[in-house]
Every structure is written in structure tokens, then in C-alpha cells.
C-alpha positions in Angstrom: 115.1 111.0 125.4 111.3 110.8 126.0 109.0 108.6 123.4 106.9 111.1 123.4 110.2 113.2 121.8 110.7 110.6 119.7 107.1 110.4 118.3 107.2 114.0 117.3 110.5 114.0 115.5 109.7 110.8 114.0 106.2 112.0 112.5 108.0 115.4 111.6 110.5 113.7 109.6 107.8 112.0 107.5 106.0 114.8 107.0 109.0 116.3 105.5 109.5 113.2 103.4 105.5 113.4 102.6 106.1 117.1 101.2 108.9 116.3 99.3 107.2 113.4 97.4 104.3 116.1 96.3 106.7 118.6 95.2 108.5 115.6 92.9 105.4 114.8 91.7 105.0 118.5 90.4 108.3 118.7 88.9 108.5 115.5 87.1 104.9 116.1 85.7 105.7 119.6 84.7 109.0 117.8 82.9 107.0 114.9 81.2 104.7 117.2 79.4 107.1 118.2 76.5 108.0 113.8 76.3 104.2 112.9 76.3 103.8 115.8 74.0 106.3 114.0 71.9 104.6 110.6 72.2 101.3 112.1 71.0 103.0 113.4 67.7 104.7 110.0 67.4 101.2 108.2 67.8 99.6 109.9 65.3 102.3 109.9 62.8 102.7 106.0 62.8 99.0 105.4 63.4 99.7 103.7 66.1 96.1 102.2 67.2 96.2 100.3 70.8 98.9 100.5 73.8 100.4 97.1 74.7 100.2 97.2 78.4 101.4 93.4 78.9 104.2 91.5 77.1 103.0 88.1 78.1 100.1 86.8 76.3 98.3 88.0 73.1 94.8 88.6 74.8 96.3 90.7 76.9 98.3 92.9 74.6 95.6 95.0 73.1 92.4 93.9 75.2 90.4 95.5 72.6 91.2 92.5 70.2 90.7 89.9 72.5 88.0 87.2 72.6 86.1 85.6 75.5 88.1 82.1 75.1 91.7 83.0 74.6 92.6 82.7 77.9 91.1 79.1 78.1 91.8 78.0 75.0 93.9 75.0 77.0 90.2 73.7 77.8 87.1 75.5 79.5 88.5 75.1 83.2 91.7 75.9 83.1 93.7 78.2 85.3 94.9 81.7 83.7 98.7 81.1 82.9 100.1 84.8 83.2 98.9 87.7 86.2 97.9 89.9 83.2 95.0 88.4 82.7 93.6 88.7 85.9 94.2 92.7 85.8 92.9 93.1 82.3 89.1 92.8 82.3 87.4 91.9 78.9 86.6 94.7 76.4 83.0 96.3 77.3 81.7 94.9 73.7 82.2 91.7 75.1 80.7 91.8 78.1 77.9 93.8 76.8 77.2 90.7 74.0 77.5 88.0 76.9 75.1 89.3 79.2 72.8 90.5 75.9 73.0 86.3 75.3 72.6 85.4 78.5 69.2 87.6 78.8 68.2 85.8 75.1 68.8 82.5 76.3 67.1 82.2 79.6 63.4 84.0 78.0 
């Protein structure tokens, strides 16, 4: 067999595979719209307010209640403990009052 045969049916073969991952992704959206449906209801039936989107540390939980030093409350130069916290970037009101201070402080 040639490699040039074996290129073609190769790069067929994930073509195929490409297709069939697009037409999952249709099904299993078109499925998870009656379960997100039923996540919405249960939301706003328990008042639920923020989404935890990491289990390991409490600044990281709901970024939205997080303060600038909880992640070095160790001391000031200490290394993050958990990978969260390097996905999770601080809530805009934070960074919006640190860089209104730092504009303050250096007039």
C-alpha cells in the first residue's frame, strides 16, 4: 500500500470521527435543554445566589465573596496552595477599587 493511500484513508477516517463529534454535540445539547431547564427552576426556588466552581479553597468557591488577601493570608509572598486560584481571577469590584487606589496614591 502506497503512503499516499494511507494518508487519504487516514485523514478520511478523522473526518468521519470530526462529523460525528458535531453531530453529538447537537444531540446532547438538544437533550440537556429540558435538565438545564430544570436547574433554572431549582435555582430560583432555593435562591440559590452563586455557583461553586471549585471545592478547594473558600476564595475560590464563590469569587464574588472573595477578598484580595485570602489567598496569601499564609503571609504576603506566599505561593497559591490549590490550581483554582490561578484560573479564578478576582471579582471586577476588586480590581476596579485596586487600581482606583493605586491612581489615588501615586497623585
Amino acid at each position: 500500500m502506497r503512503k499516499s493511500t494511507v494518508l487519504f484513508i487516514t485523514q478520511g477516517v478523522l473526518l468521519v470521527l470530526l462529523l460525528a463529534l458535531f453531530v453529538h454535540a447537537a444531540v446532547a445539547t438538544r437533550n440537556a435543554a429540558s435538565r438545564l431547564e430544570a436547574s433554572r427552576s431549582m435555582v430560583a426556588r432555593l435562591g440559590l445566589t452563586d455557583l461553586c466552581l471549585f471545592t478547594d479553597a473558600r476564595y475560590s468557591r464563590h469569587p464574588s465573596m472573595a477578598d484580595l488577601n485570602t489567598a496569601f493570608q499564609d503571609y504576603p509572598m506566599s505561593f497559591e496552595h490549590f490550581p483554582s486560584g490561578s484560573l479564578v481571577p478576582p471579582p471586577p469590584h476588586l480590581r476596579a477599587r485596586t487600581v482606583g487606589s493605586a491612581a489615588k496614591g501615586g497623585r
